[in-house]
Jmol script that loads the backbone (N, CA, C; Angstrom):
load data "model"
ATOM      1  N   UNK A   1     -89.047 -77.034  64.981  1.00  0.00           N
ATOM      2  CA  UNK A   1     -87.812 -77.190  64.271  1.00  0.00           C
ATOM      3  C   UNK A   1     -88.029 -78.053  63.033  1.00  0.00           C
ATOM      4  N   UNK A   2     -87.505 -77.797  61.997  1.00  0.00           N
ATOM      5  CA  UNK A   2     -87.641 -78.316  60.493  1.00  0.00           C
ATOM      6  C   UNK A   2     -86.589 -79.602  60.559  1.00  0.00           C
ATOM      7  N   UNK A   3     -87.142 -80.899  60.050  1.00  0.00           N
ATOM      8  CA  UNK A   3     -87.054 -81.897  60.091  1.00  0.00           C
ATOM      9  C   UNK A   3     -85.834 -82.441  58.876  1.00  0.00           C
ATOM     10  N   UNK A   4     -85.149 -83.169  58.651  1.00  0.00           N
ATOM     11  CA  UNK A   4     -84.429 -83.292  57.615  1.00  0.00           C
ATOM     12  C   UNK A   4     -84.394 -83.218  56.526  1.00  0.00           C
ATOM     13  N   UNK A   5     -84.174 -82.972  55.382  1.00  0.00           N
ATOM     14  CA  UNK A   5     -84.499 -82.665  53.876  1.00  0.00           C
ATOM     15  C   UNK A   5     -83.567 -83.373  52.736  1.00  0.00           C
ATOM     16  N   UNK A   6     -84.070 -84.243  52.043  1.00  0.00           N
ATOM     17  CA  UNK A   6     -83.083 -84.477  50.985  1.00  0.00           C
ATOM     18  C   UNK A   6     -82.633 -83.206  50.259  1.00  0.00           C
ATOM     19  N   UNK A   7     -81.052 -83.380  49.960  1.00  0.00           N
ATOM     20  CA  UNK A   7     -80.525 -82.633  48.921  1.00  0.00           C
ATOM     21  C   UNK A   7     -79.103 -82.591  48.385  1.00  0.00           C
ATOM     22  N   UNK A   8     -79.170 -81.763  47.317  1.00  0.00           N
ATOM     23  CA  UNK A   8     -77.611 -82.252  46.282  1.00  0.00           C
ATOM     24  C   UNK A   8     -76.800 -81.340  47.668  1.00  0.00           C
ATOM     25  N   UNK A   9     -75.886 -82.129  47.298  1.00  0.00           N
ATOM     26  CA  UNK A   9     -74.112 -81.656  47.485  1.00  0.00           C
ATOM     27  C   UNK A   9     -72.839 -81.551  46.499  1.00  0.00           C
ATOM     28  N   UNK A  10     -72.145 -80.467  46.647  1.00  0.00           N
ATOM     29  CA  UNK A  10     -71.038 -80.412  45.376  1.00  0.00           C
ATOM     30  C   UNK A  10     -70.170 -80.572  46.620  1.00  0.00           C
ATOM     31  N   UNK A  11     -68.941 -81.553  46.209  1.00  0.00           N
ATOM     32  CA  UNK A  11     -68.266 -81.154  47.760  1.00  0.00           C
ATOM     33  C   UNK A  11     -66.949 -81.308  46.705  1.00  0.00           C
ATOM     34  N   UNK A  12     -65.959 -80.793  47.527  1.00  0.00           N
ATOM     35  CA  UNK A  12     -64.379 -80.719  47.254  1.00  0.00           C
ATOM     36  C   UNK A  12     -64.075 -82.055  47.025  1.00  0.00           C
ATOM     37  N   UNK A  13     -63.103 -82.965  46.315  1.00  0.00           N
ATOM     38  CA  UNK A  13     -62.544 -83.967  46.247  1.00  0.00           C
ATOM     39  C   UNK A  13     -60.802 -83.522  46.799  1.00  0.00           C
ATOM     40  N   UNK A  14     -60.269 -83.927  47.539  1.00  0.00           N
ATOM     41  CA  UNK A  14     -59.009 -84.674  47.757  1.00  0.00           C
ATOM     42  C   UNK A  14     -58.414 -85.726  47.555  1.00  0.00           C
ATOM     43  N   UNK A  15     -57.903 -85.768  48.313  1.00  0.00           N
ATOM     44  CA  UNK A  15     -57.198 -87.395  48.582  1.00  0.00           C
ATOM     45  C   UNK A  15     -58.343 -88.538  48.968  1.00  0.00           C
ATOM     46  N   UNK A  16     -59.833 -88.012  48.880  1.00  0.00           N
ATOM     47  CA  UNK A  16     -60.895 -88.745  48.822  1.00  0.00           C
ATOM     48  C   UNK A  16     -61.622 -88.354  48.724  1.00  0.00           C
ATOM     49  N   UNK A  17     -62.651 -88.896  47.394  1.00  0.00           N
ATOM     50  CA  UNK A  17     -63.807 -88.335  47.151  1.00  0.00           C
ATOM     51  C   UNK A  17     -65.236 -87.866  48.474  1.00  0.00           C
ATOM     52  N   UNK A  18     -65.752 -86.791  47.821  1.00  0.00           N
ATOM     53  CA  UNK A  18     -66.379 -86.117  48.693  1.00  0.00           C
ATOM     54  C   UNK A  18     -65.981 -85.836  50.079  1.00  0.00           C
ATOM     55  N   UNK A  19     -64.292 -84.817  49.816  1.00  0.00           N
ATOM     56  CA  UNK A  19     -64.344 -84.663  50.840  1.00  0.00           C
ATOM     57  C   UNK A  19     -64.808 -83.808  52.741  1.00  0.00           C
ATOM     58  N   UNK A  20     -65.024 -82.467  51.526  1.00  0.00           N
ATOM     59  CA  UNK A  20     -65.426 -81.362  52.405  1.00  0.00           C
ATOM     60  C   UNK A  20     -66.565 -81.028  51.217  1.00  0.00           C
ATOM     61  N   UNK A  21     -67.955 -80.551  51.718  1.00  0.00           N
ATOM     62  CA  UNK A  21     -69.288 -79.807  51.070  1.00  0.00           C
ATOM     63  C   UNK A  21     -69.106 -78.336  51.096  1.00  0.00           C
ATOM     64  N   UNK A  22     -68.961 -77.719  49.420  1.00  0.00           N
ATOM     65  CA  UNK A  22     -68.562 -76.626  49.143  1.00  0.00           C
ATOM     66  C   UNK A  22     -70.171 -75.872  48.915  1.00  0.00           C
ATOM     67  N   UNK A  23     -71.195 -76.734  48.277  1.00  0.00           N
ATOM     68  CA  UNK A  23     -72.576 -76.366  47.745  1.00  0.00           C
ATOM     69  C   UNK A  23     -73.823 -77.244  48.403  1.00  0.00           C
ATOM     70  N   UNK A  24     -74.834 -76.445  48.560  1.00  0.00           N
ATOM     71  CA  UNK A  24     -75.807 -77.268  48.696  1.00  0.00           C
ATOM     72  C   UNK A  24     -77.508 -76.612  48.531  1.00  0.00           C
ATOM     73  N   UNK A  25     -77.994 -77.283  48.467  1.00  0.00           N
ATOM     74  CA  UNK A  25     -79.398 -76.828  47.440  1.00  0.00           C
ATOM     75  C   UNK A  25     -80.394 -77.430  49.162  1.00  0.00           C
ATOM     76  N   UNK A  26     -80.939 -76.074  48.754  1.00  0.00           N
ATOM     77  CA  UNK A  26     -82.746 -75.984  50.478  1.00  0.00           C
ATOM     78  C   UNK A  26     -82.914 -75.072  49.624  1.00  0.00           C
ATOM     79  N   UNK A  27     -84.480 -75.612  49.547  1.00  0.00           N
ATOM     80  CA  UNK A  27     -85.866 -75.038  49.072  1.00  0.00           C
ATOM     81  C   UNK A  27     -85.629 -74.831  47.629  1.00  0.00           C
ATOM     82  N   UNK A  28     -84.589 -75.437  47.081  1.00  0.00           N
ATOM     83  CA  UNK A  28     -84.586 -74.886  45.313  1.00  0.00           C
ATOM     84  C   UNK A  28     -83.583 -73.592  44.882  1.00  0.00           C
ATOM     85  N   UNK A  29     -82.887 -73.621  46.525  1.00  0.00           N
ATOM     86  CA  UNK A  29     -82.036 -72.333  46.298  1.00  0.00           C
ATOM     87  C   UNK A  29     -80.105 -72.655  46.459  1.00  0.00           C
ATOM     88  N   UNK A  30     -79.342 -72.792  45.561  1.00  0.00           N
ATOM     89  CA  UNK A  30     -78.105 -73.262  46.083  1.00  0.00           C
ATOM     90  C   UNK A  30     -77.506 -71.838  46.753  1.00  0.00           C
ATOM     91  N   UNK A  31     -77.195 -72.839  47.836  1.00  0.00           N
ATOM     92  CA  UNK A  31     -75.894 -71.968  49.008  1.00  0.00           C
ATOM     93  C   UNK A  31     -74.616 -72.379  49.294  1.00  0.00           C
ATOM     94  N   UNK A  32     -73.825 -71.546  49.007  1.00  0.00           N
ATOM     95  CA  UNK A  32     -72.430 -71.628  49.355  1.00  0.00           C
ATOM     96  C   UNK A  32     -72.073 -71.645  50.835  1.00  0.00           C
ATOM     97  N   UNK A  33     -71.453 -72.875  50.907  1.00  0.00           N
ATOM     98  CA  UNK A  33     -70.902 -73.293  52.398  1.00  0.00           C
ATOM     99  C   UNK A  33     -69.199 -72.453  52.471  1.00  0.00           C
ATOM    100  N   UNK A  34     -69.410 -71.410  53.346  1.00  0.00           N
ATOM    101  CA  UNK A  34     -68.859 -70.267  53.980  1.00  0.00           C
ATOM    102  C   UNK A  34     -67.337 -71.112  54.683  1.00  0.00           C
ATOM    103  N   UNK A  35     -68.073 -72.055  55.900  1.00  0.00           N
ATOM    104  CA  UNK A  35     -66.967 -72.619  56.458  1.00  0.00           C
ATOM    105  C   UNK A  35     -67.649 -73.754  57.513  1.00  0.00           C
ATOM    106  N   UNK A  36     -66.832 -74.877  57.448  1.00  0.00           N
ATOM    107  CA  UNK A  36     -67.196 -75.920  58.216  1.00  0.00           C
ATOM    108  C   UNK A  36     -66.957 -75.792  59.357  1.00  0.00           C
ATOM    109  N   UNK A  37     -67.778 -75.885  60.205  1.00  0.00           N
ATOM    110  CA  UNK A  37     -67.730 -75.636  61.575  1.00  0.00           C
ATOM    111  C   UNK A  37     -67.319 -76.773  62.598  1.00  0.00           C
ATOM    112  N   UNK A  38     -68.137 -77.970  62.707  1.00  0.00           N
ATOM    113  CA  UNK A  38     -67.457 -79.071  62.539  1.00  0.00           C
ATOM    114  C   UNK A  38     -67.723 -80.436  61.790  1.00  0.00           C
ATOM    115  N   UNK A  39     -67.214 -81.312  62.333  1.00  0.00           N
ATOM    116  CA  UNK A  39     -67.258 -82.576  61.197  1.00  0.00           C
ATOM    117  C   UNK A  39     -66.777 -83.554  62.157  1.00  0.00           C
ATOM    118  N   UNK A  40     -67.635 -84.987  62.148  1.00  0.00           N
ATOM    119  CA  UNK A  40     -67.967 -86.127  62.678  1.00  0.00           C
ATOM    120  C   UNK A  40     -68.131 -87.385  61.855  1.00  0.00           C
ATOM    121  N   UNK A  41     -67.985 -88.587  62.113  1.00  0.00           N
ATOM    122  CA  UNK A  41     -68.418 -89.733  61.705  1.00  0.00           C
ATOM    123  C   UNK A  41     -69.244 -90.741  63.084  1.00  0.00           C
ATOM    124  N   UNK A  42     -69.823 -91.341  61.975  1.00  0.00           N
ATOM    125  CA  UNK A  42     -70.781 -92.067  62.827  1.00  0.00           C
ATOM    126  C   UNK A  42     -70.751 -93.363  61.793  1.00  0.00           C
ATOM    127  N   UNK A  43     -70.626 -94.860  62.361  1.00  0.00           N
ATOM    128  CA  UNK A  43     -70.498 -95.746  61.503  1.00  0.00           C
ATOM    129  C   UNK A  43     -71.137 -95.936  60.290  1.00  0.00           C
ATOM    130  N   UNK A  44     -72.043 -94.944  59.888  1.00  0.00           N
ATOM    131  CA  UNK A  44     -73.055 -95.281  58.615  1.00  0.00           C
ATOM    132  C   UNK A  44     -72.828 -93.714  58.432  1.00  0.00           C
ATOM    133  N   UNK A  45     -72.750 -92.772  58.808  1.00  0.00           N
ATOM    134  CA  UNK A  45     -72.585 -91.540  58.351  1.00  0.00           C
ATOM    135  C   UNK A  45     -71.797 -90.413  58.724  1.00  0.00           C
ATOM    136  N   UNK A  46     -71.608 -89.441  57.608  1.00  0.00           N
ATOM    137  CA  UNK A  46     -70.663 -88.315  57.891  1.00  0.00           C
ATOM    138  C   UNK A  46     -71.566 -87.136  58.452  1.00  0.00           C
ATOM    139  N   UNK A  47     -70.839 -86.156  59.312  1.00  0.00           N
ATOM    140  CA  UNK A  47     -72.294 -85.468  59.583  1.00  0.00           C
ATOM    141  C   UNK A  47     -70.961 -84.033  59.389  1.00  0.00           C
ATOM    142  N   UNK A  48     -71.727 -82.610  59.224  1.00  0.00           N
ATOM    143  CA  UNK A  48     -70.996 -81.333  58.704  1.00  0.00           C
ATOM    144  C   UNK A  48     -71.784 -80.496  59.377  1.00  0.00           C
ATOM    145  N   UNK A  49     -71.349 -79.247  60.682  1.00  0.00           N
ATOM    146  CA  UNK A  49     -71.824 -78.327  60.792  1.00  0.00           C
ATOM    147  C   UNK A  49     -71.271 -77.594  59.706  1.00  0.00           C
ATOM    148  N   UNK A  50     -72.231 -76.508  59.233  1.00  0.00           N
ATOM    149  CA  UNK A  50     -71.648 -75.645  58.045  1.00  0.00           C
ATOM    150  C   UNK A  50     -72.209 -73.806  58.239  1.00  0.00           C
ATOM    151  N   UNK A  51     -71.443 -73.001  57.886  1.00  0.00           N
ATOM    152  CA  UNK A  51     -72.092 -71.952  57.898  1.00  0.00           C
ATOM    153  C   UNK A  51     -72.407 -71.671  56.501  1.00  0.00           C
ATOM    154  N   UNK A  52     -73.666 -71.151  55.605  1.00  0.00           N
ATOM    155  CA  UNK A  52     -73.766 -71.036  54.476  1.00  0.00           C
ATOM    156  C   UNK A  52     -73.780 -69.210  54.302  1.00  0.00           C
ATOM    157  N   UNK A  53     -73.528 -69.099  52.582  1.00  0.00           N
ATOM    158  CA  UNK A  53     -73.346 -67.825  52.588  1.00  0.00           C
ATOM    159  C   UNK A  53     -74.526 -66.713  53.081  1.00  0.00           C
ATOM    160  N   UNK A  54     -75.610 -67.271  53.177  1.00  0.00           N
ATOM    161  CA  UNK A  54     -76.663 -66.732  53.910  1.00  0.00           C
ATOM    162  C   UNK A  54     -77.245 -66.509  55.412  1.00  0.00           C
ATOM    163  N   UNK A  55     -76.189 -66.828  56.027  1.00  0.00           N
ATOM    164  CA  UNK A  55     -75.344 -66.152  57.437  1.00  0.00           C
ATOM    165  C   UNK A  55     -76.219 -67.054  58.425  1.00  0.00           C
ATOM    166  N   UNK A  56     -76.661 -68.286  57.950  1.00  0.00           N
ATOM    167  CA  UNK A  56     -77.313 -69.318  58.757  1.00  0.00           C
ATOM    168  C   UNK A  56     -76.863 -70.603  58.731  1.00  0.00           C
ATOM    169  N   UNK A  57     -76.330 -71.529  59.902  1.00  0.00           N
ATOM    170  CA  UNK A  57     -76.029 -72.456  60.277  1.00  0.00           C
ATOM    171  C   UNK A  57     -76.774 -73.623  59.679  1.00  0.00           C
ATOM    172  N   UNK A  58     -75.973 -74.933  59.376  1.00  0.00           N
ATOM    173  CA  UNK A  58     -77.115 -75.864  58.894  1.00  0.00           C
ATOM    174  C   UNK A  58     -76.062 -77.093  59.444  1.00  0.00           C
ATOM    175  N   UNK A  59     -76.838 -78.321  59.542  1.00  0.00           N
ATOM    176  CA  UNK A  59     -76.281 -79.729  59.420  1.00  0.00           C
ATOM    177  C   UNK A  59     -76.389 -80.577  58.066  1.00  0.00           C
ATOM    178  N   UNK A  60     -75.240 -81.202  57.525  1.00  0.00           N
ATOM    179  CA  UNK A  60     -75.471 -81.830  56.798  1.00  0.00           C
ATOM    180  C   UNK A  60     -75.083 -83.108  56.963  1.00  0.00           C
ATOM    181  N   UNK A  61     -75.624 -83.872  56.420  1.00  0.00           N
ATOM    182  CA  UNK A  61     -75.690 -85.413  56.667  1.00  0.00           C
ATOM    183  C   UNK A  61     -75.482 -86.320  55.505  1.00  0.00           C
ATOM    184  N   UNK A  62     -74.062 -87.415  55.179  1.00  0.00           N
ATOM    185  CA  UNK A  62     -73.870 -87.627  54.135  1.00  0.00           C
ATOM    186  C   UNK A  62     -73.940 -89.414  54.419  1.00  0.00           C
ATOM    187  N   UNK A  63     -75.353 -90.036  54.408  1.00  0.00           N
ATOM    188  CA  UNK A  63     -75.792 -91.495  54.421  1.00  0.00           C
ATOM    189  C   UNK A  63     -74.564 -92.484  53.530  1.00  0.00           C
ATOM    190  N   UNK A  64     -73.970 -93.123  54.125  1.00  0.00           N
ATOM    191  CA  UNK A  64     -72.362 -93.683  52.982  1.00  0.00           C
ATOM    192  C   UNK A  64     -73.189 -95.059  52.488  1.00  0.00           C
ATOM    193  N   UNK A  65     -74.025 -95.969  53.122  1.00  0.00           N
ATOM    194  CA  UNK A  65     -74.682 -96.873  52.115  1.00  0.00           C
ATOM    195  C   UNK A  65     -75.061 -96.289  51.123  1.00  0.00           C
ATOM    196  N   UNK A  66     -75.857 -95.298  51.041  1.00  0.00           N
ATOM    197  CA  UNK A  66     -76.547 -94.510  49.626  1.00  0.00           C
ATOM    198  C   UNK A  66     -76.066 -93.656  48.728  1.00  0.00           C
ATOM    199  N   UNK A  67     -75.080 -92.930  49.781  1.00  0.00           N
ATOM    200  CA  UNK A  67     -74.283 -91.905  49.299  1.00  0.00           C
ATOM    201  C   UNK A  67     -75.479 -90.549  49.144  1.00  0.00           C
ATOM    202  N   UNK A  68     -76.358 -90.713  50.036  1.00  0.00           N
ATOM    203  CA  UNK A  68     -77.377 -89.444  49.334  1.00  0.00           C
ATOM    204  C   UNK A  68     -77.245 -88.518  50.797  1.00  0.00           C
ATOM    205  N   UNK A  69     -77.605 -86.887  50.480  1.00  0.00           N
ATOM    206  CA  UNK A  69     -77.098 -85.879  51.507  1.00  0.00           C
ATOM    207  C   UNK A  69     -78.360 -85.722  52.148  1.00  0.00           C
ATOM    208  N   UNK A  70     -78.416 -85.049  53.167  1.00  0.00           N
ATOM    209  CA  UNK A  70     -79.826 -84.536  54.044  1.00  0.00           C
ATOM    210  C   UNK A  70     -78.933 -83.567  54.548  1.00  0.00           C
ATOM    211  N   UNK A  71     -80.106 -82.830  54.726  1.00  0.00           N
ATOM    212  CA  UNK A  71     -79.796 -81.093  55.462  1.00  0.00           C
ATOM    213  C   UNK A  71     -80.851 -80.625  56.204  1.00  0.00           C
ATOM    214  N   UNK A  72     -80.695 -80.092  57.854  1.00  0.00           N
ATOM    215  CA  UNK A  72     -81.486 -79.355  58.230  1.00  0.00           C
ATOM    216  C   UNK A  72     -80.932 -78.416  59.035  1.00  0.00           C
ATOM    217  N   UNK A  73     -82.051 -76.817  59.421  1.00  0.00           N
ATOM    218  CA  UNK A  73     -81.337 -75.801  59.685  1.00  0.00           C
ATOM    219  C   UNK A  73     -80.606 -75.894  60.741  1.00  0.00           C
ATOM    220  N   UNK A  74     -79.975 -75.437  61.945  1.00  0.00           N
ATOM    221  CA  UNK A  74     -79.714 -75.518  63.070  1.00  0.00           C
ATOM    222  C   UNK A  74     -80.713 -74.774  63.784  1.00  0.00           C
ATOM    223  N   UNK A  75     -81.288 -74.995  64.984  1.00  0.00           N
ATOM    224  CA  UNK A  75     -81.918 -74.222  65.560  1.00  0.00           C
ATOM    225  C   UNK A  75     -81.057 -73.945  67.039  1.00  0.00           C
ATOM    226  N   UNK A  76     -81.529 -72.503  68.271  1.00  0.00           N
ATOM    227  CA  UNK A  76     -80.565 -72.594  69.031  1.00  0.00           C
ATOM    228  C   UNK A  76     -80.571 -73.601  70.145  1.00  0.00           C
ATOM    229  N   UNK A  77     -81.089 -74.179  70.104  1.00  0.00           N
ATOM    230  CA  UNK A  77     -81.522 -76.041  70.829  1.00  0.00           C
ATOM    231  C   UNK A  77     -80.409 -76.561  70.385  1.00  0.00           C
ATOM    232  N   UNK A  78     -79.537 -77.040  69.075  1.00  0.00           N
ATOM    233  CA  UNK A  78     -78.500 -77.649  68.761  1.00  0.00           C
ATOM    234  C   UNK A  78     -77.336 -77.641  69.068  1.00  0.00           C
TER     235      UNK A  78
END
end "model"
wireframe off; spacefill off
backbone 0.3
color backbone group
């Protein structure tokens, strides 16, 4: 299973910045996030199941000290 990956996020703003992840960039390729599957907090981070437009599941991970994203695929272990 593929290990975490830095990468950009474009996400929706609301009633608070970055709120839902609309875009996101693996391997140099941006993918459109289809639909959030679910969504969690954890005292230091936001975490996003997502389906992308390329009909594969991913986690994303949004670090709030840094503000920087990580992404890895889902595998069926998850």
């Amino acid at each position: 299973m593929r290990d975490w990956s830095r990468t950009s996020v474009q996400c929706y703003s609301g009633y608070r910045a970055d709120e839902s992840p609309r875009h996101f960039v693996l391997d140099g390729n941006e993918l459109r996030v289809r639909r959030v599957l679910a969504e969690w907090r954890e005292p230091e981070s936001r975490h996003f199941t997502i389906r992308a437009d390329d009909g594969k599941d991913y986690l994303l991970r949004q670090e709030m000290g840094s503000d920087s994203w990580q992404v890895k695929p889902m595998s069926k272990d998850d």
